[in-house]
PDB file with SEQRES, HELIX, SHEET and CRYST1 records, atoms N, CA, C and O in Angstrom:
SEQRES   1 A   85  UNK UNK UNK UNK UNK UNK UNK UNK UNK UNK UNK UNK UNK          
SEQRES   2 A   85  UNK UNK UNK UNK UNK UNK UNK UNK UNK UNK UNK UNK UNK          
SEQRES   3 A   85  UNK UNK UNK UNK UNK UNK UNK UNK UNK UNK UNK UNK UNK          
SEQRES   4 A   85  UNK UNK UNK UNK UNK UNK UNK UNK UNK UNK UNK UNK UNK          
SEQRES   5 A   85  UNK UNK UNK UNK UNK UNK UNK UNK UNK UNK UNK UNK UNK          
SEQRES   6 A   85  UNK UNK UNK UNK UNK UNK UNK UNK UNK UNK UNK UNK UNK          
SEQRES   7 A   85  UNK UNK UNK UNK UNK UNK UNK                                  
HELIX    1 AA1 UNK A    5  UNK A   37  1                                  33    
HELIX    2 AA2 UNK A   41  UNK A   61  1                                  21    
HELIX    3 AA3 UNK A   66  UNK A   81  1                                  16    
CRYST1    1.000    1.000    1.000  90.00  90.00  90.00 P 1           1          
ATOM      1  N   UNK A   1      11.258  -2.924 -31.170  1.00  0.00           N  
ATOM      2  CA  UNK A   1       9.813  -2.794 -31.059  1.00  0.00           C  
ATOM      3  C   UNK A   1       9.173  -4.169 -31.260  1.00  0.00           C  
ATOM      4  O   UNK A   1       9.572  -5.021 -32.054  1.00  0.00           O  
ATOM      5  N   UNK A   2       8.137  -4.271 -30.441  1.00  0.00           N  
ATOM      6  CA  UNK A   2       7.390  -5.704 -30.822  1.00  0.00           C  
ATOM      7  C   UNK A   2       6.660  -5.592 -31.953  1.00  0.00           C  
ATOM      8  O   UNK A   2       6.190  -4.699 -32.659  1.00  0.00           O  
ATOM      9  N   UNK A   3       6.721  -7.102 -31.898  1.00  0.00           N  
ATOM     10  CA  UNK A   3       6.248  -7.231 -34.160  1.00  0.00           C  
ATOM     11  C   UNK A   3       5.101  -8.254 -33.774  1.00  0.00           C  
ATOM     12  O   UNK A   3       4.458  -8.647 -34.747  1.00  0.00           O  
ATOM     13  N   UNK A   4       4.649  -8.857 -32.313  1.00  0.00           N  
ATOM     14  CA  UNK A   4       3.979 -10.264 -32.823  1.00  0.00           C  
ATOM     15  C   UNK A   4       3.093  -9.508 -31.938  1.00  0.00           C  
ATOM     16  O   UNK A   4       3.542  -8.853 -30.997  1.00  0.00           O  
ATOM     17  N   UNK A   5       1.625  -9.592 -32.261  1.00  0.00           N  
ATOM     18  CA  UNK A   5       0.613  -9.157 -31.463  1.00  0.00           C  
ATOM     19  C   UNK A   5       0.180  -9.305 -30.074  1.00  0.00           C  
ATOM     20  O   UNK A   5      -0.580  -8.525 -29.501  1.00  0.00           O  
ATOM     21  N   UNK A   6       0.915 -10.757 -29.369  1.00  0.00           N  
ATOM     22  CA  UNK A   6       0.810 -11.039 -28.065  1.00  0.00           C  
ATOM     23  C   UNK A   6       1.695  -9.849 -27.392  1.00  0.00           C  
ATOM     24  O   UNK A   6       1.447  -9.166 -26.398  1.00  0.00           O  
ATOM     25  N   UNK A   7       2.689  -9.835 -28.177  1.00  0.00           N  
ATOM     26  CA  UNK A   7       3.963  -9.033 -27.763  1.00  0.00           C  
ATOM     27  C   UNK A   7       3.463  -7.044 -27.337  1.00  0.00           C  
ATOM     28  O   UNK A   7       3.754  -6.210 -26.480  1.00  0.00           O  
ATOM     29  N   UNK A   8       2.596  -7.134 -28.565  1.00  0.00           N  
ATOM     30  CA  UNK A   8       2.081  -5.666 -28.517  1.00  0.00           C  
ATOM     31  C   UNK A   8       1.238  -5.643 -27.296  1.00  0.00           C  
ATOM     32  O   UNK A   8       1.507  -4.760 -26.481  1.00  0.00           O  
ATOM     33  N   UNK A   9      -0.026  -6.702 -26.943  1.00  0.00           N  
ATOM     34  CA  UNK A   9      -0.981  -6.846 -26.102  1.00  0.00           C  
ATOM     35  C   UNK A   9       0.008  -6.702 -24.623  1.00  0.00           C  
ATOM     36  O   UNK A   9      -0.231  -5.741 -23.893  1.00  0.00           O  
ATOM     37  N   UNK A  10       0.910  -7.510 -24.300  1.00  0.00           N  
ATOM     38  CA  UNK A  10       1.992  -7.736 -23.202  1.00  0.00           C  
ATOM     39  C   UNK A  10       2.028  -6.496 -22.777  1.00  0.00           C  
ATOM     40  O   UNK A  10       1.639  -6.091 -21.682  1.00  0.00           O  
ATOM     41  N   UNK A  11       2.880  -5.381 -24.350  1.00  0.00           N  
ATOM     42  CA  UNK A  11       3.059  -3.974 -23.609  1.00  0.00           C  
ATOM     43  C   UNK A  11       2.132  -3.259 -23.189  1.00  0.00           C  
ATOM     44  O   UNK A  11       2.421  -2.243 -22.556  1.00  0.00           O  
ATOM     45  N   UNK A  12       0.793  -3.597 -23.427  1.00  0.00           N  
ATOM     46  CA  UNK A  12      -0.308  -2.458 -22.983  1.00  0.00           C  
ATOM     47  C   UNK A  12      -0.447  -3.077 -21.898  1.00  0.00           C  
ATOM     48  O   UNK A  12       0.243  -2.524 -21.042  1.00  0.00           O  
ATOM     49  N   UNK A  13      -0.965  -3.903 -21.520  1.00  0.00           N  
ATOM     50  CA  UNK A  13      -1.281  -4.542 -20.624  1.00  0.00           C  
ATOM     51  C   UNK A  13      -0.138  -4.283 -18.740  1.00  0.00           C  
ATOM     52  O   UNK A  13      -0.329  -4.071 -17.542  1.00  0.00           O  
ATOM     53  N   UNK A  14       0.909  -4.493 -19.670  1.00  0.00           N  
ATOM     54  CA  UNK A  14       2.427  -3.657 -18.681  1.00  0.00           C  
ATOM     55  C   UNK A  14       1.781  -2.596 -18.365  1.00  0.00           C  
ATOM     56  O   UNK A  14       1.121  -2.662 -17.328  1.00  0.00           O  
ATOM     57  N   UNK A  15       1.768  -1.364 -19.111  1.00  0.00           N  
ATOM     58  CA  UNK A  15       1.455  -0.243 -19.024  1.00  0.00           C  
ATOM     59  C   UNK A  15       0.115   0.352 -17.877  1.00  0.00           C  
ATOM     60  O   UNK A  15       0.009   1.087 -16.896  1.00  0.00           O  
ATOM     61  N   UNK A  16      -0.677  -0.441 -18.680  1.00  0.00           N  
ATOM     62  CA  UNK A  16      -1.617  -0.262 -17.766  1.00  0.00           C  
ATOM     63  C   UNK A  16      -1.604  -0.507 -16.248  1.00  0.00           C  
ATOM     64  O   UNK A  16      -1.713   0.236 -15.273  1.00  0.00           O  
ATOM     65  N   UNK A  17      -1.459  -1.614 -16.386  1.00  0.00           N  
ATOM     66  CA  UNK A  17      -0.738  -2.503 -14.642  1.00  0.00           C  
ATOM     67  C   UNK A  17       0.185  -1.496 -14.093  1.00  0.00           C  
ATOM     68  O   UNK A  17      -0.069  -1.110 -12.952  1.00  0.00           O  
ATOM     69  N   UNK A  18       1.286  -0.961 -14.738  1.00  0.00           N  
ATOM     70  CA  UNK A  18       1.758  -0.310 -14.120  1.00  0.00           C  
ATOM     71  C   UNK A  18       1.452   1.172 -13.423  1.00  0.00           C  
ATOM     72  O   UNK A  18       1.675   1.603 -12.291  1.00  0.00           O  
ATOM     73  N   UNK A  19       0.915   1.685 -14.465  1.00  0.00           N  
ATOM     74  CA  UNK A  19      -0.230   2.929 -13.647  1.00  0.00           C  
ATOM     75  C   UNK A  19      -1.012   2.523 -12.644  1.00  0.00           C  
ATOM     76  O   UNK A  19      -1.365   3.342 -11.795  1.00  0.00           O  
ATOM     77  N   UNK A  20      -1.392   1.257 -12.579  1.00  0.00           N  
ATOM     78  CA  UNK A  20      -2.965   1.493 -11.357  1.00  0.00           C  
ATOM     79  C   UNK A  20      -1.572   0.964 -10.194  1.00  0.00           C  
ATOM     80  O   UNK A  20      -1.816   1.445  -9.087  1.00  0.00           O  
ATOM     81  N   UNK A  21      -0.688   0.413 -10.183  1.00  0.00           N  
ATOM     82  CA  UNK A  21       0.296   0.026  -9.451  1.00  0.00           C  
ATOM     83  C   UNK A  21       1.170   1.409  -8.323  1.00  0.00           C  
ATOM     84  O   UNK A  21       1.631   1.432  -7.182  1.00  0.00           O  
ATOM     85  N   UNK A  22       1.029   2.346  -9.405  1.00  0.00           N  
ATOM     86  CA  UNK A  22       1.660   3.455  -8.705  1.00  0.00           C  
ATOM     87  C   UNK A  22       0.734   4.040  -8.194  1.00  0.00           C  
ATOM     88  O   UNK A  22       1.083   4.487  -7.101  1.00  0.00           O  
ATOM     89  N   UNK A  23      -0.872   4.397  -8.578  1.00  0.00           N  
ATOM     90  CA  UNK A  23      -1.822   5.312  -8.292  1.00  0.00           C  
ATOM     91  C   UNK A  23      -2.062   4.433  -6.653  1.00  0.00           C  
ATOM     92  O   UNK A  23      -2.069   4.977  -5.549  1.00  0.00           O  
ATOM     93  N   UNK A  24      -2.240   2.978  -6.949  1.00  0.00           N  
ATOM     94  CA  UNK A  24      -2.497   2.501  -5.104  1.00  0.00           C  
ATOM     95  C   UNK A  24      -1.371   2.583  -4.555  1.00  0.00           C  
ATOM     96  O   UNK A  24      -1.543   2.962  -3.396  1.00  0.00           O  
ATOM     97  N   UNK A  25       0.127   2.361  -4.872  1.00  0.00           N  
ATOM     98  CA  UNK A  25       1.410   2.428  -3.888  1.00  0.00           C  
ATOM     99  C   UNK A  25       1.205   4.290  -3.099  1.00  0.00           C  
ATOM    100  O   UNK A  25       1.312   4.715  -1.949  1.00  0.00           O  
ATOM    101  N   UNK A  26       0.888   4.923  -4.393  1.00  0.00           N  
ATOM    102  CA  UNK A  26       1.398   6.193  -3.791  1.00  0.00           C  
ATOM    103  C   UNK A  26       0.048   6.648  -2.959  1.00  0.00           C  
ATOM    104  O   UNK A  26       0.075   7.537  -2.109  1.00  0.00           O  
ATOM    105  N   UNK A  27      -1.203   5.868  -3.347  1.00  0.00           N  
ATOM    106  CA  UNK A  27      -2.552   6.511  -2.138  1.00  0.00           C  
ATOM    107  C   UNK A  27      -1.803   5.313  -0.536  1.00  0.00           C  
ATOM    108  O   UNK A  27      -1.619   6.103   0.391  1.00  0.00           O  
ATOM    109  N   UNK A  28      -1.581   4.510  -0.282  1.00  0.00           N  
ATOM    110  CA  UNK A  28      -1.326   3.847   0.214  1.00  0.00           C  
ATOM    111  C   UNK A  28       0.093   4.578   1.043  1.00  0.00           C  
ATOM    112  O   UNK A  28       0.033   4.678   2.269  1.00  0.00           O  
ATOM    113  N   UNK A  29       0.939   4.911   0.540  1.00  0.00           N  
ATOM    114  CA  UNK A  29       2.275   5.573   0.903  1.00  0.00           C  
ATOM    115  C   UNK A  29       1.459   7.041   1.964  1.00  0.00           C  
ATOM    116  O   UNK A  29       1.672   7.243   3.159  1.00  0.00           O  
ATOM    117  N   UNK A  30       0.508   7.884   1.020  1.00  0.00           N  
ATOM    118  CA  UNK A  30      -0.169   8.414   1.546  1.00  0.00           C  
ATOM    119  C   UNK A  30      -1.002   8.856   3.024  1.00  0.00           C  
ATOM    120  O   UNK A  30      -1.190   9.880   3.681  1.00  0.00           O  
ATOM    121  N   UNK A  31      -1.352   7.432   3.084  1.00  0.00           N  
ATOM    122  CA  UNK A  31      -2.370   6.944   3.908  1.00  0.00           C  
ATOM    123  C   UNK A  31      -1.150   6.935   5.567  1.00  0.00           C  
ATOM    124  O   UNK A  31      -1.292   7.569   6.613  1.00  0.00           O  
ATOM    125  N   UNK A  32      -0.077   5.980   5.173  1.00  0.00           N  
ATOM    126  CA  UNK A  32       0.469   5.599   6.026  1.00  0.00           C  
ATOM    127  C   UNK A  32       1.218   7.117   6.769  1.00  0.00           C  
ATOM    128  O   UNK A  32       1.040   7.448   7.941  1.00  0.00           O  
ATOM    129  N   UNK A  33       2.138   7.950   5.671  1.00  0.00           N  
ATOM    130  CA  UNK A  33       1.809   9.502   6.439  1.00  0.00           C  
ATOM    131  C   UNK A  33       1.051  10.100   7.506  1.00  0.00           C  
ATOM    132  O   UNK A  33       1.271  10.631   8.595  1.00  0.00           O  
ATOM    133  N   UNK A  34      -0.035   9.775   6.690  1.00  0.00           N  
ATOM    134  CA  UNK A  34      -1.344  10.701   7.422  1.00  0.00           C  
ATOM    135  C   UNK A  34      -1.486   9.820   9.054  1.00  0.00           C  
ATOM    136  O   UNK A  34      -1.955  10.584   9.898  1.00  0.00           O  
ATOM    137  N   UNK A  35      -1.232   8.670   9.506  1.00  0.00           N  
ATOM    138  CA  UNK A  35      -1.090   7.683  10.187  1.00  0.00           C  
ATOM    139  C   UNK A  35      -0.330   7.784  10.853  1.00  0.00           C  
ATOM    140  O   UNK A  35      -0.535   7.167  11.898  1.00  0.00           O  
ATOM    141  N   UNK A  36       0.744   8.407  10.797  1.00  0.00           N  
ATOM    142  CA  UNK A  36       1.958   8.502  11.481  1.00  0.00           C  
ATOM    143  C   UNK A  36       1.863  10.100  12.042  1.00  0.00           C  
ATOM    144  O   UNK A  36       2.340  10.448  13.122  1.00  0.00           O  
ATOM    145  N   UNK A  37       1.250  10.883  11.229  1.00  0.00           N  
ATOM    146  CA  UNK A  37       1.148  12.381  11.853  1.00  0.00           C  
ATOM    147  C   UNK A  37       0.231  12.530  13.321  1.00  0.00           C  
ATOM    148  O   UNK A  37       0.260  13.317  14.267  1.00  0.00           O  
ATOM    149  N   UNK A  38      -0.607  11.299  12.953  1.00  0.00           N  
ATOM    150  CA  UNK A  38      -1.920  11.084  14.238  1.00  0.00           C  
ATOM    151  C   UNK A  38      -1.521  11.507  15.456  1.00  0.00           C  
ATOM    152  O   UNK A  38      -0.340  11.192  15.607  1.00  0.00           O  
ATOM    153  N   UNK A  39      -1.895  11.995  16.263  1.00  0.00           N  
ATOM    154  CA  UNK A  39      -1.606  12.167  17.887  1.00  0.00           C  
ATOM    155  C   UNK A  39      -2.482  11.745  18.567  1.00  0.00           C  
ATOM    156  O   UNK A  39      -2.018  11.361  19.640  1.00  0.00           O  
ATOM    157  N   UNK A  40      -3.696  11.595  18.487  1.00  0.00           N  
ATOM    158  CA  UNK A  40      -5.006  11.045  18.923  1.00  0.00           C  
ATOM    159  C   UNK A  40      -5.338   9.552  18.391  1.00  0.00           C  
ATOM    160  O   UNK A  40      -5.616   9.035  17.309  1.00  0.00           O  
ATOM    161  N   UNK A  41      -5.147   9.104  19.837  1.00  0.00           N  
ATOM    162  CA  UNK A  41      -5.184   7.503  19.681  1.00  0.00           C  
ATOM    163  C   UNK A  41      -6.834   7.063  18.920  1.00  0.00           C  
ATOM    164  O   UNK A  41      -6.782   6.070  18.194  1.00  0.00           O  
ATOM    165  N   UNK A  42      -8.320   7.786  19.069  1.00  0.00           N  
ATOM    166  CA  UNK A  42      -9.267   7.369  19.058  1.00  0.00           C  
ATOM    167  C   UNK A  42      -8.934   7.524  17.007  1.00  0.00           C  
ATOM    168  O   UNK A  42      -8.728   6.519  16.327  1.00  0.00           O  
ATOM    169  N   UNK A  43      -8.951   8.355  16.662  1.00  0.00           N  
ATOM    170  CA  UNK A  43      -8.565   8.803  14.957  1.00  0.00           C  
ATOM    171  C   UNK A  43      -7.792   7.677  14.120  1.00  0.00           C  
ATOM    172  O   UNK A  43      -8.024   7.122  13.046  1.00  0.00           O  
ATOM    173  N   UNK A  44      -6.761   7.580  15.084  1.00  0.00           N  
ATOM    174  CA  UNK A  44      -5.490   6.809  14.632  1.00  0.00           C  
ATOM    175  C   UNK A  44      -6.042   5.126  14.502  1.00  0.00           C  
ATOM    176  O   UNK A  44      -5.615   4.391  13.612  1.00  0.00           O  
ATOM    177  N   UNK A  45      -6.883   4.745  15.365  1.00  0.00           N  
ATOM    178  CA  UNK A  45      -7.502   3.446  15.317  1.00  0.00           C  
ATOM    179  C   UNK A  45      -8.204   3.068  14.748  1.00  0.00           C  
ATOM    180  O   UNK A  45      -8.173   1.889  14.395  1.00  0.00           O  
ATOM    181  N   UNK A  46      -9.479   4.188  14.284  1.00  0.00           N  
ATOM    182  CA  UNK A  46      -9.863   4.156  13.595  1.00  0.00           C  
ATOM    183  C   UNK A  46      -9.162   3.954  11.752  1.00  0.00           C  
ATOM    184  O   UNK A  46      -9.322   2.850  11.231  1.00  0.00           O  
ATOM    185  N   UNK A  47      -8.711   4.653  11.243  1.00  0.00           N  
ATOM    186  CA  UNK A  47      -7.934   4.600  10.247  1.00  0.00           C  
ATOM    187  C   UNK A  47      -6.913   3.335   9.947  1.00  0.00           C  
ATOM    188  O   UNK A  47      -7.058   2.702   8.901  1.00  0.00           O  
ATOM    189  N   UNK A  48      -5.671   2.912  11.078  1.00  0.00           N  
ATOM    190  CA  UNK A  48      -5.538   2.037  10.757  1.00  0.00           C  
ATOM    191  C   UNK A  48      -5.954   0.822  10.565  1.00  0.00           C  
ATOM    192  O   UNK A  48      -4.915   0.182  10.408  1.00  0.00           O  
ATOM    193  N   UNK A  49      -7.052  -0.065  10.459  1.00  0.00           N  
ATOM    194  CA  UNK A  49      -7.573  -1.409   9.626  1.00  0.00           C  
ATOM    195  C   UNK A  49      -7.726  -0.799   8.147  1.00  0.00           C  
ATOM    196  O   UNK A  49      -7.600  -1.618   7.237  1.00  0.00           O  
ATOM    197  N   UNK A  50      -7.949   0.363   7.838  1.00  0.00           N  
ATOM    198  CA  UNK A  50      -7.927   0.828   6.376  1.00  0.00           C  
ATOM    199  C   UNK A  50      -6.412   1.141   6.071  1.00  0.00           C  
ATOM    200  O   UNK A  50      -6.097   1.214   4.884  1.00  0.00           O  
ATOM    201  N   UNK A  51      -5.946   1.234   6.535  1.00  0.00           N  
ATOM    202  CA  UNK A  51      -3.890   1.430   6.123  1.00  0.00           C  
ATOM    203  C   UNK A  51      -3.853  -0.262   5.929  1.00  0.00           C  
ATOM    204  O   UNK A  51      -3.856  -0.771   4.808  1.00  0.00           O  
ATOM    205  N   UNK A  52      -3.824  -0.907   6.949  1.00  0.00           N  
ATOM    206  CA  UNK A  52      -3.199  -2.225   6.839  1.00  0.00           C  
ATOM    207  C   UNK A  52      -4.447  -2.915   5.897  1.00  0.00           C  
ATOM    208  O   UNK A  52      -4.023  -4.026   5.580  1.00  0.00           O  
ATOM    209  N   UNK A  53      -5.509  -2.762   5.447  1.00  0.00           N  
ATOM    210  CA  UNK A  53      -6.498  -3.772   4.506  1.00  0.00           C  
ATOM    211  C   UNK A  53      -5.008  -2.995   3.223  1.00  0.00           C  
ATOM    212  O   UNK A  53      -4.106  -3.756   2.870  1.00  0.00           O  
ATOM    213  N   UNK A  54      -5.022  -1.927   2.864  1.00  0.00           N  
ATOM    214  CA  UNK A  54      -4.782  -1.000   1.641  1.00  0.00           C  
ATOM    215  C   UNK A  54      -3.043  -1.617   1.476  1.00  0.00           C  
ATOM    216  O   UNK A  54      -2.486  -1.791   0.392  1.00  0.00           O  
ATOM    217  N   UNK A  55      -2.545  -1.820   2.567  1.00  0.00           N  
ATOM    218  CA  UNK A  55      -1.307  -2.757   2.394  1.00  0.00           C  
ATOM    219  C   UNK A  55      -1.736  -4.022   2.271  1.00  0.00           C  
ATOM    220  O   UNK A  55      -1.717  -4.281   1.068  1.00  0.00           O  
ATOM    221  N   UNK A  56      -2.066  -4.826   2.811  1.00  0.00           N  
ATOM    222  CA  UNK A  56      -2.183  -6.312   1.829  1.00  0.00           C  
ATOM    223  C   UNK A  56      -2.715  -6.533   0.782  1.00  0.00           C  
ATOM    224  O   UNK A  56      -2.348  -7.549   0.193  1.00  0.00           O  
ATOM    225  N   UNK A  57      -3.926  -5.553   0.065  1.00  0.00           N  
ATOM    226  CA  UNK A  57      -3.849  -5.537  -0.839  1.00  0.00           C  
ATOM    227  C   UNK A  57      -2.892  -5.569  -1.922  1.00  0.00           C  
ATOM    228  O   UNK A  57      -3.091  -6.257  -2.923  1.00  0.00           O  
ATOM    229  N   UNK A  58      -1.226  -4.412  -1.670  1.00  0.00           N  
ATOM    230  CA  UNK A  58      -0.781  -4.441  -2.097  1.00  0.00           C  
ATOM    231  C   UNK A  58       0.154  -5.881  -2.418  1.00  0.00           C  
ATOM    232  O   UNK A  58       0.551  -6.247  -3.524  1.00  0.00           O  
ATOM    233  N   UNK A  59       0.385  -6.616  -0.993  1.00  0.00           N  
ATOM    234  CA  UNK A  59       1.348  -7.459  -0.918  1.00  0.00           C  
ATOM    235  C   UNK A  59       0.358  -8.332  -1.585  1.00  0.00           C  
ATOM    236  O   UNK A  59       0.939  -8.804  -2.562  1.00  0.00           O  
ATOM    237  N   UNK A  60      -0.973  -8.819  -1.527  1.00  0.00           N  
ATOM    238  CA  UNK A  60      -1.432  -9.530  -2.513  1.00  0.00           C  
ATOM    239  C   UNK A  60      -0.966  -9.748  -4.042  1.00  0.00           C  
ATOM    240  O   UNK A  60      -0.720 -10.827  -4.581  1.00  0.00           O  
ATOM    241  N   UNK A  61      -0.890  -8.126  -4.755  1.00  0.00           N  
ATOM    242  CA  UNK A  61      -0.989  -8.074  -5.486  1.00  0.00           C  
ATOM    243  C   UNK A  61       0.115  -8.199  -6.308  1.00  0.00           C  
ATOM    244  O   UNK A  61       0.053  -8.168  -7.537  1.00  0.00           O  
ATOM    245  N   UNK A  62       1.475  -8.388  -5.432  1.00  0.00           N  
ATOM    246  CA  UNK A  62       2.653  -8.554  -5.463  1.00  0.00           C  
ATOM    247  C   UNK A  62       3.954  -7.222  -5.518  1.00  0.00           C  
ATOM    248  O   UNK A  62       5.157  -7.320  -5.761  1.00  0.00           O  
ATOM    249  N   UNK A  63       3.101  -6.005  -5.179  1.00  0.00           N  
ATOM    250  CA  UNK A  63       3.483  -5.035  -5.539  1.00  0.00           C  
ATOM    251  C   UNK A  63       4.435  -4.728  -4.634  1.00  0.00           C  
ATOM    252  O   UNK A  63       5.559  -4.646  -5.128  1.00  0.00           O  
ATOM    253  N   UNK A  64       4.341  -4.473  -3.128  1.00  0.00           N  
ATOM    254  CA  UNK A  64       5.663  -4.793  -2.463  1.00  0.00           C  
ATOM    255  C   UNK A  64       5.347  -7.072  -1.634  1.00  0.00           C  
ATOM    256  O   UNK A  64       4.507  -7.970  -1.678  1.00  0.00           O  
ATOM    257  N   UNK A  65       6.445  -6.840  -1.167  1.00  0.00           N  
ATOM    258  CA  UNK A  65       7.086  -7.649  -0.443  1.00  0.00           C  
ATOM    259  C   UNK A  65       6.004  -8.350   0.632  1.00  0.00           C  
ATOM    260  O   UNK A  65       4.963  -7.714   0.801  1.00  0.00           O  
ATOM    261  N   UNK A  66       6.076  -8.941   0.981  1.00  0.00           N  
ATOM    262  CA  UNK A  66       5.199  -9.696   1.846  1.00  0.00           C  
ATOM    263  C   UNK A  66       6.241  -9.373   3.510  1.00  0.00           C  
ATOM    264  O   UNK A  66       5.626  -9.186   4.560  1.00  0.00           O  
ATOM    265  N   UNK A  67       7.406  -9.361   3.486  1.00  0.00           N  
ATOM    266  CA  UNK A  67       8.574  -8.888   4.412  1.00  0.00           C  
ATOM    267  C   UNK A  67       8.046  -7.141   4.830  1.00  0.00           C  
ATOM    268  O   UNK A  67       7.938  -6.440   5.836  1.00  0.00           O  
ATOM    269  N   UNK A  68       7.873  -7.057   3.656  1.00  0.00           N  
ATOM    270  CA  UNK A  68       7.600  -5.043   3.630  1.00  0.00           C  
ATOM    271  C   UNK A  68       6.372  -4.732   4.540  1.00  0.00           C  
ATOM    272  O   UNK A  68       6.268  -4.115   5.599  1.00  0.00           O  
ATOM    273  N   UNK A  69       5.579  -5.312   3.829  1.00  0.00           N  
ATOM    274  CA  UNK A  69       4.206  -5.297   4.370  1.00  0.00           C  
ATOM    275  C   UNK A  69       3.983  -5.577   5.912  1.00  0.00           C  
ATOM    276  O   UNK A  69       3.307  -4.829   6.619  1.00  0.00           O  
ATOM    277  N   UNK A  70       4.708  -6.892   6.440  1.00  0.00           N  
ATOM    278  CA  UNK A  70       4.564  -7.409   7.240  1.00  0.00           C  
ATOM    279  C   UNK A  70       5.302  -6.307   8.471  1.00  0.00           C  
ATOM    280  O   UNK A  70       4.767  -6.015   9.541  1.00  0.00           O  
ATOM    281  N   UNK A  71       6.237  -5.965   8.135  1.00  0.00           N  
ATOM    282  CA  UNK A  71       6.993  -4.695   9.082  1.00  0.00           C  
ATOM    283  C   UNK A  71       6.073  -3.454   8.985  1.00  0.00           C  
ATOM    284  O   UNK A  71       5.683  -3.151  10.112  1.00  0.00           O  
ATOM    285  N   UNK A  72       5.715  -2.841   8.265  1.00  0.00           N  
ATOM    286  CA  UNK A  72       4.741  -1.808   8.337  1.00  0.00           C  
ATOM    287  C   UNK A  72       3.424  -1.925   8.770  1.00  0.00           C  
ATOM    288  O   UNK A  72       2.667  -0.967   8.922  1.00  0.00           O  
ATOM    289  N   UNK A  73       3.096  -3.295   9.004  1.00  0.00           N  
ATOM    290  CA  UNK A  73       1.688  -3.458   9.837  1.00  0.00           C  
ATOM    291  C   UNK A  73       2.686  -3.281  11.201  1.00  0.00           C  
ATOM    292  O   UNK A  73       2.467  -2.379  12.011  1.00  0.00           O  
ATOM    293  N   UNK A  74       3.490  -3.972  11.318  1.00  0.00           N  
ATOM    294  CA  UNK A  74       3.644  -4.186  12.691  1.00  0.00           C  
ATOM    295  C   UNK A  74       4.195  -2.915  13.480  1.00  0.00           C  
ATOM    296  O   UNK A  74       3.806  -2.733  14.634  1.00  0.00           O  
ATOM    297  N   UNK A  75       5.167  -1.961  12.832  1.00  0.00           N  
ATOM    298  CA  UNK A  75       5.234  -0.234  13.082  1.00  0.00           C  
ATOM    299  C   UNK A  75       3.807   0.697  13.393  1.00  0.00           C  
ATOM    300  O   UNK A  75       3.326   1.424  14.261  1.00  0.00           O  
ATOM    301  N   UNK A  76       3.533   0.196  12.196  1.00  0.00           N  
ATOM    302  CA  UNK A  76       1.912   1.246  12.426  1.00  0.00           C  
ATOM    303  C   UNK A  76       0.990   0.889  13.544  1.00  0.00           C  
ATOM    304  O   UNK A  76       0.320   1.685  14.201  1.00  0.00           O  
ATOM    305  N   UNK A  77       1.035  -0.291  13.667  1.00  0.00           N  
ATOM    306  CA  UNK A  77       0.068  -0.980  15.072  1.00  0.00           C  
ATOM    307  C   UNK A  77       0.551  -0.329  16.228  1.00  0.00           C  
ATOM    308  O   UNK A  77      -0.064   0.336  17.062  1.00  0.00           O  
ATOM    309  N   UNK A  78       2.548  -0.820  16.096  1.00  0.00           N  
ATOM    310  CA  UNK A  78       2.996  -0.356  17.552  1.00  0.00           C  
ATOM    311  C   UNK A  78       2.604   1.234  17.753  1.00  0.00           C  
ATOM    312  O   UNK A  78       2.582   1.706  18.890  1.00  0.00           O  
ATOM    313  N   UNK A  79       2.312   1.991  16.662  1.00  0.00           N  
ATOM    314  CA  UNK A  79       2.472   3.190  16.509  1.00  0.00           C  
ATOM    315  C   UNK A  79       1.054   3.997  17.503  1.00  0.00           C  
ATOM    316  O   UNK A  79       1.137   4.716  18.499  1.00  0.00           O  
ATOM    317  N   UNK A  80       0.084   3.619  16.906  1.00  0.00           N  
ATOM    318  CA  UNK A  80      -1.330   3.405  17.342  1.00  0.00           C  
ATOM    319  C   UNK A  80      -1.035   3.156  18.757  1.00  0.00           C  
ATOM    320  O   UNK A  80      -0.698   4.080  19.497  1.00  0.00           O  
ATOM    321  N   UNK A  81      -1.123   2.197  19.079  1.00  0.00           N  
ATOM    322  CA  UNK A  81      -0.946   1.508  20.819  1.00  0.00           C  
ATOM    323  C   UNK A  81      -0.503   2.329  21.415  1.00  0.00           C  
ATOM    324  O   UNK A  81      -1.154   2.680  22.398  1.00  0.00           O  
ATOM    325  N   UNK A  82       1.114   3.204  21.057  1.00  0.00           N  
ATOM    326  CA  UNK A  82       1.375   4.030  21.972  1.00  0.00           C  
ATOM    327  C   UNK A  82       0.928   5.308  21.824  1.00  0.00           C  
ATOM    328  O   UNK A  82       1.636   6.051  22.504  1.00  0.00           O  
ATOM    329  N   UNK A  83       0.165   5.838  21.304  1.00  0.00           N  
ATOM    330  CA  UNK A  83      -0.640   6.832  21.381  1.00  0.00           C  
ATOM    331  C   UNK A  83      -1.941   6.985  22.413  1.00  0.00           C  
ATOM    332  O   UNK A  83      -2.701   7.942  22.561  1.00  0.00           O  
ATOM    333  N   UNK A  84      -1.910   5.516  23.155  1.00  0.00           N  
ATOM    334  CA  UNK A  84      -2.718   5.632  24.423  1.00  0.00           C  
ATOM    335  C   UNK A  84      -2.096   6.037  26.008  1.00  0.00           C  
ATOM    336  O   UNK A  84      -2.548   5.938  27.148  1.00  0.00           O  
ATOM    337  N   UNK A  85      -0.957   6.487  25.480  1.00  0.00           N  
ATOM    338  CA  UNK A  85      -0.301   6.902  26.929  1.00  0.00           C  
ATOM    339  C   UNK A  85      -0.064   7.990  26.875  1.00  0.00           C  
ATOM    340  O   UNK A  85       0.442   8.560  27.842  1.00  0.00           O  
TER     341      UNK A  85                                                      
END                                                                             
């Protein structure tokens, strides 16, 4: 157990970070679902710039990968596009 007060502050601070970490991965994980169920290109276009802002946020924030991120914009885009044929 931590004994030095930075040490105690560290773990809350973890803690906390780590909750708001899962509450945006998993609205975000969410989002991208709902994105992929789309069949209607006009819906689907709409929505994705809010999938991909809600992912770099994440990769900002260091939460996934900047690699991760960067492949799931580029799926979800292709994804979108072909929903116009």
């Amino acid at each position: 157990m931590a004994q030095h007060q930075s040490a105690k502050k560290r773990i809350r601070q973890t803690l906390k970070l780590r909750d708001a970490n899962r509450y945006y991965k998993k609205s975000t994980r969410t989002a991208i679902r709902k994105l992929r169920e789309m069949s209607e290109h006009a819906d689907a276009s709409k929505l994705l710039p809010k999938v991909i802002s809600m992912v770099d946020r994440l990769v900002k924030r260091n939460a996934w990968h900047k690699n991760k991120g960067a492949n799931l914009k580029s799926k979800l885009t292709r994804h979108v596009a072909a929903l116009k044929g």
